[in-house]
N, C-alpha and C positions, 0 to 999 in steps of 0.2 A: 138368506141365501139358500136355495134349493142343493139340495144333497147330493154328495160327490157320489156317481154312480160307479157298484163295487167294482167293478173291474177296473176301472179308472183308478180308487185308492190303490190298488196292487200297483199300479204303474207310479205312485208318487213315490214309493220306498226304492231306499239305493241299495237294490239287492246285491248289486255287485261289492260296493261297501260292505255291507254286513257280512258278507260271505267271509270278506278276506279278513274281520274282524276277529269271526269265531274260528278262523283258522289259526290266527295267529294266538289266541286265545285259550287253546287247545280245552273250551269249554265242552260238555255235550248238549247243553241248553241251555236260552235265556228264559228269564221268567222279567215281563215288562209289568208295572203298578204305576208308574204316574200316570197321570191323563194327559200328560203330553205324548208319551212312547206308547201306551196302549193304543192311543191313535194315530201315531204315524205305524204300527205295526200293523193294524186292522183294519184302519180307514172309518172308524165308525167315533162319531163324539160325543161321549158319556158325560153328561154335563155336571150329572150329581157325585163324578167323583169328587170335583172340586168344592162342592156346595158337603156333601158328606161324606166324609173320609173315611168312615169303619164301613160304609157298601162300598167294596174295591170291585176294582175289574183287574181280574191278571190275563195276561198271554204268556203262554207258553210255546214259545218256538227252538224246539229241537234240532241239532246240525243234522242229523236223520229224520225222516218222516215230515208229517204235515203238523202246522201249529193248529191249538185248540187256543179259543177263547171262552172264559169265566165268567161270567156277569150276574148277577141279581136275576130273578126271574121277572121282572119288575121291566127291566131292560131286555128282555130277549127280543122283540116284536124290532125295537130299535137296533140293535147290533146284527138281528139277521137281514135287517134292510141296507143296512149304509155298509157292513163288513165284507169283502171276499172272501172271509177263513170260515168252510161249511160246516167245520166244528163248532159250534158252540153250546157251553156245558150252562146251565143253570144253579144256582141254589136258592134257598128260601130264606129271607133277612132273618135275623133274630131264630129262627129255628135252627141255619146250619152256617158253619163258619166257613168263610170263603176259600180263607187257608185250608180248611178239612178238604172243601174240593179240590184245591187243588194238588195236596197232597192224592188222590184221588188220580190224577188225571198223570200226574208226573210217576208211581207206580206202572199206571197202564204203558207208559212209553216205556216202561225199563229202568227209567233212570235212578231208581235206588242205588246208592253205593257210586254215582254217578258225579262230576263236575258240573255243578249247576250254577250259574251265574243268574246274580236276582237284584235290584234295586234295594240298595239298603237304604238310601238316604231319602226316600219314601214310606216305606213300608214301616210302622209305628214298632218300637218294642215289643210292646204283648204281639203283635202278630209272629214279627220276626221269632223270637222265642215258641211260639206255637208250631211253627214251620221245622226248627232244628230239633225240639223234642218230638215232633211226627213222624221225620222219616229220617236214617242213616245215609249222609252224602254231602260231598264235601262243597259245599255255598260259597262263591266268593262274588265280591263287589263287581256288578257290571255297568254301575251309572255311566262310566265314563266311555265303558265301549260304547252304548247307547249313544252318549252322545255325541262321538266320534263318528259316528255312523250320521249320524242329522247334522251334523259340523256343514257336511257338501248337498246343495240342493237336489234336488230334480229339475230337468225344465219343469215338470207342470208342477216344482212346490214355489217355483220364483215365480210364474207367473199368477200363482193363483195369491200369493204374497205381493207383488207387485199391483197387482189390481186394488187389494185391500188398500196398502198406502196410498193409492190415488184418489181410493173414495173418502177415505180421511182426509186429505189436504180439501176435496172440493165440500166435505161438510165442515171443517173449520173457515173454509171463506167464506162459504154461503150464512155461515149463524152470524161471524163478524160483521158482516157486510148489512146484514139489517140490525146491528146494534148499533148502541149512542150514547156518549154521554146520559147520566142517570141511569144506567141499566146494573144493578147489581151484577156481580161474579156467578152469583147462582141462576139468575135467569136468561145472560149469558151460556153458561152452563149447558142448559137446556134445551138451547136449540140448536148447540151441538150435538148435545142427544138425539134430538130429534131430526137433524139434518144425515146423523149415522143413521140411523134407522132407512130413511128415505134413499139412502145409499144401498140398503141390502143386508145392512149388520144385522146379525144374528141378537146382539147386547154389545155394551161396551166394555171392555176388559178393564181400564182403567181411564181415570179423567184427571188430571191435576188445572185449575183455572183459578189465576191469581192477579189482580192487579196490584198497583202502587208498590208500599211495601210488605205487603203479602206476597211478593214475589220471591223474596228473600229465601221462602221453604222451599225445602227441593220438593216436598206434595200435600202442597195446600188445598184444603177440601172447597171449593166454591164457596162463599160465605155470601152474607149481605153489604160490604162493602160496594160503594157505587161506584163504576167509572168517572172519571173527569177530568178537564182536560190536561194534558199532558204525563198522564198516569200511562205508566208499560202496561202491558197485557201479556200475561204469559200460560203459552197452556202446551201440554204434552199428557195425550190422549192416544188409546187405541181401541181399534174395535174390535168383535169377533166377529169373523164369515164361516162358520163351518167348523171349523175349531182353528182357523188361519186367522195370526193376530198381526194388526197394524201397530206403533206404536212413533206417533211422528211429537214433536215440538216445533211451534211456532212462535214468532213475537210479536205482537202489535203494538199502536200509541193510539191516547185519544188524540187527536188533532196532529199538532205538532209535537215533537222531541222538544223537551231543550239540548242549544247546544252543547250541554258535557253530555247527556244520555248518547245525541246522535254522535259524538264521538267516540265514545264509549263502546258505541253498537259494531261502531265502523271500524275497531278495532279488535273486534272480537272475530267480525264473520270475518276478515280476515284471512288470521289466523285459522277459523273452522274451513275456510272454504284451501287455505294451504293444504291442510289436512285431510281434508277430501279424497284430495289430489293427490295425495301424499301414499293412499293406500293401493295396495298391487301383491301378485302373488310372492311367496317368497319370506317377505318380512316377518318378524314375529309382533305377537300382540304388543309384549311391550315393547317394542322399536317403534310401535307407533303411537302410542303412551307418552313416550320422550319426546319423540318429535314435531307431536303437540305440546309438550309442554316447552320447548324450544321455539317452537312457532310464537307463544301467548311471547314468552322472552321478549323474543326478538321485539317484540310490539310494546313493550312495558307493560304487559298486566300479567295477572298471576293466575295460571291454574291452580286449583284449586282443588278441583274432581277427586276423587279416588278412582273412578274408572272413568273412560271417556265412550265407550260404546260397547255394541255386545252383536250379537248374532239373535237372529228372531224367527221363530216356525209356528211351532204349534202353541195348547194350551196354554202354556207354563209363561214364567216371566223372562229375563235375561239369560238368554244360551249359549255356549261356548263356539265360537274363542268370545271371549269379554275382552276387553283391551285395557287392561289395567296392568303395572309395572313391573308386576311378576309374573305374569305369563309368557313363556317361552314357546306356546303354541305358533307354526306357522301360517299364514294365511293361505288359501288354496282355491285354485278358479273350483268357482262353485259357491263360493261363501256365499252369505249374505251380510252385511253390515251396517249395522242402524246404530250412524256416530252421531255424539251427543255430549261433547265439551260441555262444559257449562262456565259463567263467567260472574262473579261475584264481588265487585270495584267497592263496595261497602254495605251496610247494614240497611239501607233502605231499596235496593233494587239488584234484578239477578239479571241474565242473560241466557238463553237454551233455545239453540240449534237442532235440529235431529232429521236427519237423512238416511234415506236405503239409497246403500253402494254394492252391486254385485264386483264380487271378486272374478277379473277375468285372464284366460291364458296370458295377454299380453299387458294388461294391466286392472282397469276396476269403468266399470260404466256406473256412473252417481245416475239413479232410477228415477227421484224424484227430483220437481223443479228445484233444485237448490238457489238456478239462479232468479227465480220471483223473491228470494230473500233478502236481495244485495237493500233493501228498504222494508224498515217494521208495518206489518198491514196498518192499513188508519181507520182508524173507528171515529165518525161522525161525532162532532161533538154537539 
């Protein structure tokens, strides 16, 4: 995927969000560390934050003034290309500690003695400690403002999200579609890979591809197991565009079902496809939790899940709201939602659904084909 041009990334952040965040906040700065928030902050995707963790990138963005970003000098060339913030500081791996810079940059603002909100639940021990004995000011946890802030899209993060899911669905038909009977899980696999790629993906973020009863795991690594006939196919896969991730489930047969699988199947989407439908602004995550797990009821079979969906943006994996039984978060036009029940009738075979549903004013638009589901793809035997 060709690179989001920088004044375009300013326009994907919800500055109006973030505003009313650190208002209510009464922070005087955030300091961002994952490579999820340093990229929805900057607009720039730092790929070796996730590949290496002690070269951080921070942002620092102040309720006053302009933000500065941090990076490796390593990355400068790249963050001054894809980022809009004209600040950006460097340091040197292993010569200088990126906390020293940034203790560095957060002086220059003033903020000593300051309210400064910073990713704890990123940012390692030793650094964290490096940071409190550097400068006097009082640090409190901002993951959740963060991600209170990415909770509600932009148009241009749902579409450039929505396109990603699409390219997913048409590289999981097109790898199915020229497989068969006799083709391992893993060479399967691979041209799902390679069908993402041809798509535009940057890499794949993750891949789970299972038949028979390797289906059972919720993330079974491709093996050498063969297809044959009447074996499930189940995969739940996403790609990276930019640092914008897909993250879809589908299910396929070789040939035919048998009849318990196809009623098994026909009992689940169901249920997912109630649930679907089920979602709208207003409700909380877990009211919809329950009313999946009332939906499977009603059908005789049993949830199972611990969570049944989640919210999807950037780098990272599952984003808030998550739809699991205790969260009281409410949904809000703007969401994004990538639900994912899963269905487990016994120890030999699984079931997994997974759909983007924008959350909208008057109820929720389901983004991808849900209804190509109402039948498992067939794979040539």
């Amino acid at each position: 995927m060709a690179a989001i041009a920088s004044d375009q990334a300013r326009q994907l952040i919800n500055l109006e969000r973030l505003q009313a965040e650190l208002d209510r906040s009464d922070l005087d700065a955030v300091v961002a560390v994952s490579p999820e928030n340093t990229h929805y902050l900057s607009g720039a995707w730092i790929r070796t934050q996730v590949s290496i963790r002690d070269r951080l990138a921070l942002l620092v963005w102040p309720v006053l003034g302009e933000p500065t970003f941090v990076v490796c000098n390593i990355e400068e060339s790249l963050a001054e290309r894809e980022s809009w913030i004209k600040d950006v500081r460097t340091y040197v791996e292993f010569a200088q500690s990126p906390v020293n810079l940034l203790l560095e940059v957060l002086r220059e603002k003033g903020l000593e003695g300051g309210r400064i909100g910073i990713e704890r639940r990123f940012l390692t021990a030793e650094y964290h400690q490096e940071l409190i004995e550097g400068m006097r000011a009082d640090y409190q946890a901002a993951d959740h403002l963060l991600e209170r802030v990415r909770a509600v899209k932009t148009p241009g993060e749902v579409s450039l999200i929505r396109d990603a899911f699409f390219k997913t669905e048409a590289a999981i038909r097109a790898a199915w579609a020229g497989s068969r009977a006799g083709d391992s899980e893993r060479v399967i696999a691979q041209r799902m890979v390679d069908e993402l790629t041809r798509q535009g993906a940057d890499g794949v973020r993750h891949i789970t591809l299972a038949s028979g009863e390797n289906t059972i795991h919720a993330h079974r690594r491709p093996g050498d197991r063969q297809l044959g006939p009447g074996d499930l196919l189940l995969t739940d896969i996403g790609g990276n565009w930019g640092g914008f991730n897909s993250d879809m489930a589908r299910m396929g047969v070789c040939g035919d079902p048998t009849p318990e699988s196809a009623a098994e199947f026909s009992s689940y989407r169901e249920a997912y496809v109630d649930t679907l439908q089920y979602l709208r602004p207003g409700v909380t995550a877990a009211s919809v939790f329950h009313y999946c797990a009332r939906a499977f009821g009603d059908r005789g079979i049993d949830l199972t899940s611990p969570h049944i969906g989640h919210s999807v943006s950037r780098g990272g994996g599952h984003e808030n709201p998550i739809l699991h039984p205790f969260n009281e978060q409410r949904l809000e036009p703007g969401m994004l939602i990538a639900l994912e029940p899963t269905f487990r009738p016994n120890d030999t075979r699984r079931y997994h659904l997974e759909d983007l549903v924008l959350i909208t004013p008057n109820g929720a638009d389901i983004i991808t084909d849900w209804e190509s589901t109402a039948q498992m793809i067939r794979i040539t035997t």
